[in-house]
N, C-alpha and C positions, 0 to 999 in steps of 0.2 A: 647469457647470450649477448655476442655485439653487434655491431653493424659497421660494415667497409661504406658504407653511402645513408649516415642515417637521419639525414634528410630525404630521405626520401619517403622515411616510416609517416612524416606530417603529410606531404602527398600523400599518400596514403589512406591517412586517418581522414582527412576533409576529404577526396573524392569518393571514398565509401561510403561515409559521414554523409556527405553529401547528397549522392543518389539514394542509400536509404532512407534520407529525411523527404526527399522527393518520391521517390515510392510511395513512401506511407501517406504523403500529402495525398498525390493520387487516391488510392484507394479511398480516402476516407471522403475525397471529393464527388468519387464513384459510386459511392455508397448515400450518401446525404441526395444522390442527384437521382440513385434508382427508388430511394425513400418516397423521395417526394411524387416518384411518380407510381408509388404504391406495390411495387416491384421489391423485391426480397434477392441478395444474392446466392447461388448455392455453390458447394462445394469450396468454400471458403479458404479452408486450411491449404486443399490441394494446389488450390490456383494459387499460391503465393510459396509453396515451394522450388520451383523451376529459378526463380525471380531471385530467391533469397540465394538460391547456389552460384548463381552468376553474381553477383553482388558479392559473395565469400571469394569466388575465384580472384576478379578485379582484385580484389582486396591483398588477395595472396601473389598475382601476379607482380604490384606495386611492391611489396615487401619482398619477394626476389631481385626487385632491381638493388634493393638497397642491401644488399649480399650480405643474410645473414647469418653468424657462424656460432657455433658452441663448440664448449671443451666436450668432447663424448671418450669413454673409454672405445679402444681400438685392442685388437686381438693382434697381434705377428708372432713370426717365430726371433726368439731371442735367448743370447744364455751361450753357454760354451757346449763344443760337439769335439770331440777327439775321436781321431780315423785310428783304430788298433789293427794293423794287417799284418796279419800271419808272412814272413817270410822265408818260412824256414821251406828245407829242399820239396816237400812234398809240392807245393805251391807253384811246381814249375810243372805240373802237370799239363798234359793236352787234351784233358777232356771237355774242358770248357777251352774253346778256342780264342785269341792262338795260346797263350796258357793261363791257368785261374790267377797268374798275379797280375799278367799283363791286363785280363778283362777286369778285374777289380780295379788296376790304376786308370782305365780309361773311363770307368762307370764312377768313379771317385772324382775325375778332375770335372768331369761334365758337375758333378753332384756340389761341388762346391762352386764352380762356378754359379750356380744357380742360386743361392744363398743371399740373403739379402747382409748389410752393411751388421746389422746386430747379432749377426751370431758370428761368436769367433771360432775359428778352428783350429784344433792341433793336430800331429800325427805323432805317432807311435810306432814303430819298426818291431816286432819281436820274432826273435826264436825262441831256443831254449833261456835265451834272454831276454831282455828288452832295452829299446833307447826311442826315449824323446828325441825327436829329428826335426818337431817344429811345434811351438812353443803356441798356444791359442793364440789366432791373431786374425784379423779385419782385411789383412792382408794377402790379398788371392792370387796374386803371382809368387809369393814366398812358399806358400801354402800349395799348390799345383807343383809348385819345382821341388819340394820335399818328394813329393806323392811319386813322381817320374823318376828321381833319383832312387829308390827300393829296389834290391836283390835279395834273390833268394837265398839261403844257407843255415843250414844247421838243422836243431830239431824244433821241437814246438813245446811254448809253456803258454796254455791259457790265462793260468792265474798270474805266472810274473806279469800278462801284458795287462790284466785289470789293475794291477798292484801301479804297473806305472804310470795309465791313464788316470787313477787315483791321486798319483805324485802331481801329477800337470794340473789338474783340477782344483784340488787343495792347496795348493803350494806348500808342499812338504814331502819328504819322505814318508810312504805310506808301505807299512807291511804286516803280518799277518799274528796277532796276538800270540807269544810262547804259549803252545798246550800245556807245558807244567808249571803255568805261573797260573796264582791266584789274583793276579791286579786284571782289575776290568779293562779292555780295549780302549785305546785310545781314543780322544773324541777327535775326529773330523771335524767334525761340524754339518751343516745341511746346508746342501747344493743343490737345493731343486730343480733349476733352470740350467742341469748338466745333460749331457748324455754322451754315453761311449758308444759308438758302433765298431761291431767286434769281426772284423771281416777273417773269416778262417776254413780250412775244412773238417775242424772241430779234433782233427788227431791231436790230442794231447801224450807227450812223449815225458811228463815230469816237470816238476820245479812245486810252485807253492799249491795247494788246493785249489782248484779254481774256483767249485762251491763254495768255498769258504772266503774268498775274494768277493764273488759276490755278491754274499749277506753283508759284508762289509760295504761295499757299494750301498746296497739298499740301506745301508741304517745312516748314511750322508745324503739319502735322496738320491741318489745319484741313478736316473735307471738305464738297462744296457740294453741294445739291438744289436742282437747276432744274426748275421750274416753267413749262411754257408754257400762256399765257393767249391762245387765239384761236384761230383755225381754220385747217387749212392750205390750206383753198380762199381763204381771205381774206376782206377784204372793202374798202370805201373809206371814208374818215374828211373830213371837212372842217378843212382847216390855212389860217388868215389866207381865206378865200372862196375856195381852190382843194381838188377832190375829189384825196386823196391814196389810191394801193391801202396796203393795209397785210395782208399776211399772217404765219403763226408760223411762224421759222424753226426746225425742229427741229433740224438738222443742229448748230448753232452750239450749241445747250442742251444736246444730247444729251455735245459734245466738253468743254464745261466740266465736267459734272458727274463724270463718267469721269477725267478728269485729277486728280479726287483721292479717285477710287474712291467718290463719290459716283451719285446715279440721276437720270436726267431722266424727268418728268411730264408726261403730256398734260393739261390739262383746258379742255376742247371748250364745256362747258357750266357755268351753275355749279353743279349736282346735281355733276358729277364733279370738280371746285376742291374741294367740301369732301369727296367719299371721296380725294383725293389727300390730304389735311393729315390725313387719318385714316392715311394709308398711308405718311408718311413717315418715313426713319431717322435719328430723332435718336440722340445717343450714349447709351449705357448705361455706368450705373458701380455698383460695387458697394458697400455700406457696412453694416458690420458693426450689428446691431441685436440689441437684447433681443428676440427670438419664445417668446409663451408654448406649452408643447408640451400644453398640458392636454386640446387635440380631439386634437391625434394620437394621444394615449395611451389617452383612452375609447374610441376609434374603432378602435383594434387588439385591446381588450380586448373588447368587443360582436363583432367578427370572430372573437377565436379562441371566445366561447362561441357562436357559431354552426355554425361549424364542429364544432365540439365534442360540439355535440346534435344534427347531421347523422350523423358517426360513428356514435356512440349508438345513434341509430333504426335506424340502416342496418346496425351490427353485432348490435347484442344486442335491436331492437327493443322500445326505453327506454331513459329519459335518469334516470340514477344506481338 
């Protein structure tokens, strides 16, 4: 522990010092003087409780001015988040108004904006493909104008877009072990303090497994928030002048997120897109910081002299 003023800790020590050495004088002058006059005092212990908490407060009061601080561990959110959004045609749906991309990009920039300095953000673009469109970064205007710039087109691949949020995270090319090889999976590595949020309405239309994407997530730490964007009644999209249905599969979002002890999202509308990004679990990590202790000490010291002069009234009916 240090002290911003600690001169002040000797004030302190001698005017507590002080008055308890006078108390006790007291007392014992009070006692030698009802001796003498054959007088016995009672309730000893209690009368000199009220006295000693006022005498701790002083004591803590003084040590507050001399602003004391400690290293304490501190909880934030920190670590890298990559926005995966589904862009492919279905996404231009109007059942979540005005359509599931546009409430997703509006619930997404609010949601980064909101983000404190240590967590970085990427984004991810997918259809039946995917692309990096903005690189983890600290940087909330880069990262909002990624988010805004998104169109929709083409089909949906879940796994290509875990595969790529995987690339951005790791820094590598990351794909999906050959089933008729016998060499073990690549190592990743472990990226505890990741997270993907998988914003989609779960239609998977082909490309890599998505299950299979990710367990691979899970074995780098990595855990995912899915996000479904649509209604499970549905509704129908126009693709090239043909009405296509398009509904949210929850089933598929629900088994991605779980598979790396991550949670799947409904959000129906876009009022519930942005309490979902209020409600998500990104990672927590701890980091040791200077906390100054200067309120927690007045604020013990104002308690015990309240207490103190509660006693008081309530024993002897007066405070000192």
């Amino acid at each position: 522990m240090t002290f911003g003023n600690p001169w002040f800790i000797v004030v302190a020590v001698l005017v507590a010092g002080g008055l308890g050495f006078g108390y006790w004088s007291l007392q014992r002058q009070r006692a030698r003087t009802l001796a003498a006059a054959g007088l016995t005092t009672g309730r000893a212990v209690r009368r000199h409780i009220p006295p000693i908490m006022f005498l701790v407060a002083l004591a803590l009061l003084l040590l507050s001015v001399a602003r004391p601080e400690a290293t304490l561990p501190v909880a934030r959110a920190a670590g890298t988040v990559v926005l995966a959004f589904d862009v492919s045609n279905s996404m231009a749906a109007d059942d979540v108004a005005p359509t599931r991309i546009a409430a997703a990009q509006t619930a997404a920039v609010s949601f980064v904006e909101a983000q404190p300095d240590s967590v970085d953000i990427g984004i991810v673009a997918f259809d039946q493909g995917a692309l990096t469109t903005q690189q983890p970064t600290a940087d909330r205007a880069a990262t909002t104008a990624a988010i805004k710039r998104l169109q929709v087109n083409g089909g949906t691949s879940l796994g290509q877009a875990i595969l790529a949020s995987l690339t951005v995270i790791v820094g590598k090319p990351v794909s999906l072990p050959d089933p008729d090889s016998a060499d073990p999976p690549a190592e990743l590595g472990y990226f505890g303090n990741a997270t993907i949020v998988l914003l989609s309405d779960g239609e998977d239309t082909g490309g890599p497994d998505a299950v299979a994407a990710a367990q691979l997530a899970a074995t780098a730490g990595v855990h995912i928030e899915t996000v479904g964007v649509g209604t499970v009644e549905g509704t129908t999209v126009e693709v090239d002048g043909y009405r296509v249905a398009t509904a949210l599969n929850e089933e598929l979002l629900t088994t991605l997120a779980q598979t790396t002890t991550g949670s799947y999202h409904r959000a129906e509308t876009a009022e519930s897109l942005r309490d979902v990004y209020d409600s998500l679990d990104l990672r927590l990590t701890t980091e040791r910081k200077p906390v100054e202790l200067t309120g927690a000490a007045a604020a013990i010291a104002l308690l015990l002299l309240t207490i103190g002069g509660l006693l008081m009234t309530t024993w002897f009916g007066r405070i000192l």
